[in-house]
N, C-alpha and C positions, 0 to 999 in steps of 0.2 A: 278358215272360218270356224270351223268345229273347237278349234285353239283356242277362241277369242272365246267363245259360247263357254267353255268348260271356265276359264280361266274368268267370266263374270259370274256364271254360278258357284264356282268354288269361294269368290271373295265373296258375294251376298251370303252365303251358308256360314264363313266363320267370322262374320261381322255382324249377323244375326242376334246372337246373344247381348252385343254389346251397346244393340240398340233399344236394349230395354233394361240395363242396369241402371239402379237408382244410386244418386251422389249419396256416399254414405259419409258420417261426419269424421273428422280424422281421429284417429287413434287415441290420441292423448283429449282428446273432449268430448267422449262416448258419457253417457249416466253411468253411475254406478261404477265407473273406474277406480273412482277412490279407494269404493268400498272392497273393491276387487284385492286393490294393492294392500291393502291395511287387514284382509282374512290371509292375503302369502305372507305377509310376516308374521302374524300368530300362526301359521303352517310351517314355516322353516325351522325352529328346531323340533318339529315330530319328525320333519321328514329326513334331518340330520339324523334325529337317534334311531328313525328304519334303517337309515342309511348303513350306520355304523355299525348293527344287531346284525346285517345282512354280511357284510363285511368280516365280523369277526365271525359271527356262522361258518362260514366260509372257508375261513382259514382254519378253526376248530378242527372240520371235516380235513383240509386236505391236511393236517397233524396228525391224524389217527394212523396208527404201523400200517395198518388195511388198507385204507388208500394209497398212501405212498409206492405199497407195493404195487397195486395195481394199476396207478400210473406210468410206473417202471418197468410192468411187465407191458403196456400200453407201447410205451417210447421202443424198446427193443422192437416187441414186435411191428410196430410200424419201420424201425430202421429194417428189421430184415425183411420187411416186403418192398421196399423201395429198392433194398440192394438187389432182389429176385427178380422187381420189373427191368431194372438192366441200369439204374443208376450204380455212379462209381459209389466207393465207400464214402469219400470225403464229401460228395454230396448228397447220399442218403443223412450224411453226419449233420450237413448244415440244414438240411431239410428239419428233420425231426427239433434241432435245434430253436429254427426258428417259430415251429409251430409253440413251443412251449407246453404250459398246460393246458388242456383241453378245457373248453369252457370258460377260459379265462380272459379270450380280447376280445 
């Protein structure tokens, strides 16, 4: 009895909400859709050339000898701490391997 009791209260509590959502009109025939789609394509190329500023930013930084090294000293030292927690070499090797550059997926 107590089963049936939980299991009508549980269904009234998450069918609740949905007894007072309003039909809203479909996607494609909202107002002001058009207007919407016609400000993103005057927005797509600003947001291409953030895009691209960020990107070669980017690559700028990890070209500097400074970084490089310190990525390098990064990949070592992370190989020898994976080969210390008791990983073999070959895969501390793929580990670090696949992590790549930090920052970068």
């Amino acid at each position: 009895m107590k089963r049936i009791l939980y299991l009508t209260v549980t269904f009234f509590i998450l069918s609740f909400p949905f007894a007072f959502a309003e039909d809203k009109p479909p996607v494609e025939n909202r107002p002001g859709d058009s207007q919407i789609n016609e400000e993103m394509k005057q927005m797509a190329p600003i947001f291409g050339n953030v895009s691209k500023g960020m990107i070669m930013g980017r690559f700028a930084v990890l070209s500097e000898p400074d970084t490089v090294k310190m990525l390098a000293r990064f990949a070592k030292n992370y190989y020898d701490a994976l080969v210390e927690a008791g990983f073999t070499k070959e895969q501390a090797f793929q580990i670090v391997l696949s992590t790549g550059i930090p920052g970068m997926k």
